[in-house]
C-alpha positions as CSV (number, residue, x, y, z in Angstrom):
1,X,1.9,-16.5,-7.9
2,X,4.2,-14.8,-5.4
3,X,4.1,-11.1,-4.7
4,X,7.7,-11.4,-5.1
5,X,7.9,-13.3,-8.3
6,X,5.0,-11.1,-10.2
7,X,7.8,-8.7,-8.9
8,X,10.8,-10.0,-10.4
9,X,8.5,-11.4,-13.7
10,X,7.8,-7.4,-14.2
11,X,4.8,-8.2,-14.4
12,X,1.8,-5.3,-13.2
13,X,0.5,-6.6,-10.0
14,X,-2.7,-4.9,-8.7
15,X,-3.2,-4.7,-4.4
16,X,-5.5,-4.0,-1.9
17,X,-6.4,-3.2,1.1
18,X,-8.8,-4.3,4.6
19,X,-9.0,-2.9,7.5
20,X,-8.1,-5.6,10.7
21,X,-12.0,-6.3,12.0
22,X,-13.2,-4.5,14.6
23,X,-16.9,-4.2,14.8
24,X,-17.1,-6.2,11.7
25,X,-16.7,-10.0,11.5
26,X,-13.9,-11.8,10.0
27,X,-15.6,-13.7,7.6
28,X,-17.5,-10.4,5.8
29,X,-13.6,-9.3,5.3
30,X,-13.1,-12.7,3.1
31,X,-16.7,-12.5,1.6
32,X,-15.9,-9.4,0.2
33,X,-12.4,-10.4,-0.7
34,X,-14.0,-13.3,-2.7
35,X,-15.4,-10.9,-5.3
36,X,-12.1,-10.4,-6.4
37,X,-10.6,-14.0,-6.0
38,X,-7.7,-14.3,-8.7
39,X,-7.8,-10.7,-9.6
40,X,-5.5,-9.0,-6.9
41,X,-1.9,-10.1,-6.5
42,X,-2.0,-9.2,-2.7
43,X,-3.8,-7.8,0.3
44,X,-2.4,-5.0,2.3
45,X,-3.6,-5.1,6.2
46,X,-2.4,-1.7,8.4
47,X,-2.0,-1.5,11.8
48,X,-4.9,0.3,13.1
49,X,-5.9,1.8,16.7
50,X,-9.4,3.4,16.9
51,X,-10.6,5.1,20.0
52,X,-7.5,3.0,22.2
53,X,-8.7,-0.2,20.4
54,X,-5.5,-1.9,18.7
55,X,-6.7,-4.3,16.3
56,X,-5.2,-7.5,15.6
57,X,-2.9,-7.1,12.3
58,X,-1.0,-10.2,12.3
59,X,-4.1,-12.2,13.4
60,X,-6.0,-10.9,10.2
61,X,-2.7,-11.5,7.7
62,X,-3.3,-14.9,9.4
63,X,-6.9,-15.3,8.3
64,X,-6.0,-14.1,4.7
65,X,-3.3,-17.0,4.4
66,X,-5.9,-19.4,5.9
67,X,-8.4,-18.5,2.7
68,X,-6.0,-18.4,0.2
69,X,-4.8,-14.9,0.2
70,X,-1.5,-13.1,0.1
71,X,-1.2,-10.8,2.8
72,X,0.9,-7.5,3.4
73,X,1.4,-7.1,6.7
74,X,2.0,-3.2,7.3
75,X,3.7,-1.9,10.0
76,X,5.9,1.3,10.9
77,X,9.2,2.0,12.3
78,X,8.7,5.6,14.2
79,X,7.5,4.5,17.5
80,X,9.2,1.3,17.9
81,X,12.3,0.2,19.3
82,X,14.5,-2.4,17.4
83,X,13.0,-4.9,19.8
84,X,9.0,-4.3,19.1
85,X,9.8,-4.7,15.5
86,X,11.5,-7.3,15.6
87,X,8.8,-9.6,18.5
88,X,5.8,-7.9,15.0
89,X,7.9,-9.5,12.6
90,X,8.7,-12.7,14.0
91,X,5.1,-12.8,15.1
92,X,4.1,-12.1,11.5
93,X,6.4,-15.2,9.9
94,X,5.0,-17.3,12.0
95,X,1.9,-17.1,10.7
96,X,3.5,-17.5,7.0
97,X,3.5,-13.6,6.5
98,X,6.1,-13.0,3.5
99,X,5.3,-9.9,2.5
100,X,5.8,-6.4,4.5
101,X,5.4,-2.7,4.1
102,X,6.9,-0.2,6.0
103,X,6.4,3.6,7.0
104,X,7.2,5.8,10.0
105,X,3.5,5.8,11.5
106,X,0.4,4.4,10.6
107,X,-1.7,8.3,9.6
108,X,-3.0,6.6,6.4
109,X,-6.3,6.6,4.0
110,X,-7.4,3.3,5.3
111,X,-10.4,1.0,4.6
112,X,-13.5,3.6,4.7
113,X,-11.7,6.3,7.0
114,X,-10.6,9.2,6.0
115,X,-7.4,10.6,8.3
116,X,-4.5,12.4,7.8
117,X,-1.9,11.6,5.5
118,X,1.3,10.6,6.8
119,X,4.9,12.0,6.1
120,X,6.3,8.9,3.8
121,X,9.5,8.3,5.8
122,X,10.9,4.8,6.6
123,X,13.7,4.7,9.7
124,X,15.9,2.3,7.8
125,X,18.9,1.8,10.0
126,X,16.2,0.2,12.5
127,X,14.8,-1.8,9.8
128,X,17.9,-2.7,8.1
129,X,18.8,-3.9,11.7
130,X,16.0,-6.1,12.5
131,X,15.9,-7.7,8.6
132,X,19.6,-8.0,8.7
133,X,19.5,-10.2,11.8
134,X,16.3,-12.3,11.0
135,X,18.1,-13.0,7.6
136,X,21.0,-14.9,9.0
137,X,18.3,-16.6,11.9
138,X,19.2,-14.2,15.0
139,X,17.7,-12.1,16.8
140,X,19.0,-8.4,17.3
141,X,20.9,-9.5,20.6
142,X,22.3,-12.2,18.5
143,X,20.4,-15.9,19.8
144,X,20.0,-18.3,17.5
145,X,16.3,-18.5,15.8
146,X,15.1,-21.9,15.2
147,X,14.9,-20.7,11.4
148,X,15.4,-17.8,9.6
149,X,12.7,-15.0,8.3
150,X,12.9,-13.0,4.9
151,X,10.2,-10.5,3.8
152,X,9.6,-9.1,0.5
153,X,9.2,-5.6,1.8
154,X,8.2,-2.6,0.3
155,X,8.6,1.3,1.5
156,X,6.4,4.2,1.4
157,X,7.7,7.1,-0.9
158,X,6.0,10.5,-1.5
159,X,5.3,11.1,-5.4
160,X,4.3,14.6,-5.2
161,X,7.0,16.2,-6.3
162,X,7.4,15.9,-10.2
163,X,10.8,16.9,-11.4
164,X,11.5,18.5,-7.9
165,X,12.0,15.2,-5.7
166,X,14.0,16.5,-3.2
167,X,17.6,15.2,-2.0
168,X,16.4,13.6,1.3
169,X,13.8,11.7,-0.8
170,X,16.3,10.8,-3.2
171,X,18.3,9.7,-0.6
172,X,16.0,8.0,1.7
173,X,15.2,6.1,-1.7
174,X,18.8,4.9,-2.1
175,X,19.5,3.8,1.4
176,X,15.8,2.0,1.2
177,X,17.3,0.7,-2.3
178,X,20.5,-0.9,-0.7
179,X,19.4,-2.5,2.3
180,X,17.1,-4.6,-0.1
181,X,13.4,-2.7,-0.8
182,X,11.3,-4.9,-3.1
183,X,9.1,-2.4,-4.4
184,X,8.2,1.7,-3.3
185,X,4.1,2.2,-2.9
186,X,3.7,6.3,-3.7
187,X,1.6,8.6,-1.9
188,X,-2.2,9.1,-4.5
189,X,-1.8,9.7,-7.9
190,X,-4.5,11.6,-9.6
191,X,-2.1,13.8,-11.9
192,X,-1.0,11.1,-14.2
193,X,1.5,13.9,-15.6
194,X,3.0,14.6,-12.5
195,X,3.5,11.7,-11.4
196,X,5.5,10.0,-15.2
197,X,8.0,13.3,-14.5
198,X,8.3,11.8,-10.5
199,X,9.0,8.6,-12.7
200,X,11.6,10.1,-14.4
201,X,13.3,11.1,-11.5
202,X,13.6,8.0,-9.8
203,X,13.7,5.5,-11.8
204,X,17.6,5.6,-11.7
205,X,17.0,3.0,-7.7
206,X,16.2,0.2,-11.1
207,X,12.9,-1.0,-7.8
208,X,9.6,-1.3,-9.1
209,X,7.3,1.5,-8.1
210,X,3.5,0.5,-6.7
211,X,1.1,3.6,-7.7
212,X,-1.7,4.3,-5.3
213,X,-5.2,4.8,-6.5
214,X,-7.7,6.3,-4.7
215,X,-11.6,5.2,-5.5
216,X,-13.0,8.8,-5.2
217,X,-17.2,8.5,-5.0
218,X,-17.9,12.1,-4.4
219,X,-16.9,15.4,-4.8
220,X,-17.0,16.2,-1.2
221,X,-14.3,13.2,-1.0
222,X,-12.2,14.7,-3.2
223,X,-12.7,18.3,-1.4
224,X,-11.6,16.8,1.9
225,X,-8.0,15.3,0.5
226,X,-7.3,19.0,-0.6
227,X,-8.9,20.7,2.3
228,X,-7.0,18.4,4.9
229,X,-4.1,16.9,2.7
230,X,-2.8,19.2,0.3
231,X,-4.5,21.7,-1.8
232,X,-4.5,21.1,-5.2
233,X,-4.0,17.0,-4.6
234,X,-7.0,16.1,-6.8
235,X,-7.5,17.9,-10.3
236,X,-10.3,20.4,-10.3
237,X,-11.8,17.9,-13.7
238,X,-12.3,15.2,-11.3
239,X,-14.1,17.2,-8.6
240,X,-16.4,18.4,-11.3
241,X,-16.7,15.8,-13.1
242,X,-18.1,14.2,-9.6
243,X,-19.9,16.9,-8.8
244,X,-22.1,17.5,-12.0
245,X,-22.6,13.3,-12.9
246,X,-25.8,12.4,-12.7
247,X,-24.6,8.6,-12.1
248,X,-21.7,9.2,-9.8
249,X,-20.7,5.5,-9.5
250,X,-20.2,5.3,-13.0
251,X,-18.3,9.0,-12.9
252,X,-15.8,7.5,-10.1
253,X,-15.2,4.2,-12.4
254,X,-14.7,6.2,-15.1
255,X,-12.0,8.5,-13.3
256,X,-10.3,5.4,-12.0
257,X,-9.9,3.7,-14.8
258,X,-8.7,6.9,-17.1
259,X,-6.0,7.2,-14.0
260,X,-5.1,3.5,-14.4
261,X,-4.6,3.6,-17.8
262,X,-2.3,6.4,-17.4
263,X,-0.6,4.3,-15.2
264,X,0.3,1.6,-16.9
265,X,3.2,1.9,-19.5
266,X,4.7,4.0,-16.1
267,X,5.0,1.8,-12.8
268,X,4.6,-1.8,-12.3
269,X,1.6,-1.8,-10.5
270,X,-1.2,-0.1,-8.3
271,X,-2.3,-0.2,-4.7
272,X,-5.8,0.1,-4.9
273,X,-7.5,2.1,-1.8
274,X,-11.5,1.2,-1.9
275,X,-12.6,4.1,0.6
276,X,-15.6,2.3,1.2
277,X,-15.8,0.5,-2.0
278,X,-14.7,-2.7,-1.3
279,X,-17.8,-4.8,-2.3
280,X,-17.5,-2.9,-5.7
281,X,-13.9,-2.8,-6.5
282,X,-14.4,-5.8,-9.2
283,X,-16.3,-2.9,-11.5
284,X,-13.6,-1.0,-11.2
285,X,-11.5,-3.5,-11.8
286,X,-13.5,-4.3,-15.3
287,X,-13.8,-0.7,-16.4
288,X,-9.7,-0.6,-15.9
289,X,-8.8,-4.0,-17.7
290,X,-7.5,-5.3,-14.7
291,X,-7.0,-9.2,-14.4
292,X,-10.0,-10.1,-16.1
293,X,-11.3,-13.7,-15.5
């Protein structure tokens, strides 16, 4: 089924992400990928530079489509001119990309990195622009494209906040809302209480809200998000819990899956980020209930 229709169904959709290859080869992305065959609803792929080296996005949403997976292709909005974002997309659509997600720039917790976090804020009138046009088969300085090119897209929001989301969220949120947002992936929940009062809050925009979950492995991961991120981001219980386990695989599944089953009766899905975990993600899928076979 259709990102989009798993979507409109209301049904709780589970994604992922990989990181475009670039030491690794192609085909370990999809070997890993089918350990989970039937069990996520989508695959996120993220623009991604490392040491100058721009990987090939659109070329890897390509190979997930080839083997039978939905791909996200995720850009951003900051740096580019209407023009770049528009030659991305089309570039994208031709390669039977439906589904996009969109932030300002590309500092993300990605595949097994860990990097800054980056400020969840979507330039819409660019993107409305460029969507607008593709929509009706143009381009933004209105020639005719030989067909048209709609996205289910979804936009980054920051879920921090609790009751206290403030106005420039809220409104950020309503202009995402009107030029036609699918779904809003949050920022990494680990306060399952926090984040049902964010809920609360924003649930007014009537868009399905994607949770992130972070697989956390160690202690020392979990000191690094609030060392470098925000202090405070993970509960002091997980840390110890992580910290005193003697199994600490089985500590981390355990944490995910309380998380996730906070989660549940609160958003309409999760965005899964494996940190490194990707050939094991199907036990965290089991310990969570997710999409069992």
């Amino acid at each position: 089924m259709k990102l989009k229709e798993s979507l409109e169904e209301k049904r709780f959709v589970v994604t992922s992400e990989v990181q475009p290859p670039n030491d690794e080869e192609p085909k370990e992305i999809i070997k890993k990928l089918e350990l989970v065959r039937g069990r996520v609803d989508a695959v996120t792929v993220p623009e991604l530079e490392i040491e100058g080296i721009v990987a090939d996005t659109v070329k890897t949403c390509e190979l997930l489509k080839q083997n039978r997976f939905e791909a996200i292709y995720q850009t951003t909005t900051r740096e580019k001119n209407r023009l770049q974002i528009q030659r991305d997309l089309l570039r994208a659509h031709k390669t039977g990309v439906e589904n996009l997600l969109v932030f300002t720039e590309d500092y993300r917790i990605t595949g097994d990195s860990l990097q800054e976090m980056m400020f969840f804020h979507v330039d819409s009138g660019k993107l409305s622009s460029v969507l607008d046009h593709l929509r009706k088969g143009q381009t933004v300085d209105g020639k005719e494209l030989a067909r048209k090119a709609e996205f289910t897209f979804g936009a980054g929001v920051e879920s921090k906040w609790g009751n206290n989301v403030p106005g420039l969220e809220m409104k950020e949120m309503e202009e995402m809302t009107r030029i036609g947002s699918g779904y809003f992936l949050t920022t990494p929940v680990f306060d399952v209480g926090l984040f049902e009062k964010f809920m609360k809050q924003v649930s007014t925009f009537g868009v399905p809200v994607i949770a992130e979950v972070m697989i956390l492995r160690t202690a020392g991961i979990a000191q690094f998000l609030n060392r470098h991120l925000k202090s405070g981001l993970v509960p002091d219980w997980i840390i110890r819990k992580l910290a005193k386990a003697p199994d600490r695989q089985k500590a981390s599944i355990e944490i995910f899956a309380e998380i996730v089953s906070g989660l549940k009766d609160l958003c309409q899905g999760i965005h899964i980020i494996t940190v490194g975990a990707e050939d094991k993600l199907r036990y965290y899928l089991d310990a969570a209930k997710l999409k069992r076979l």
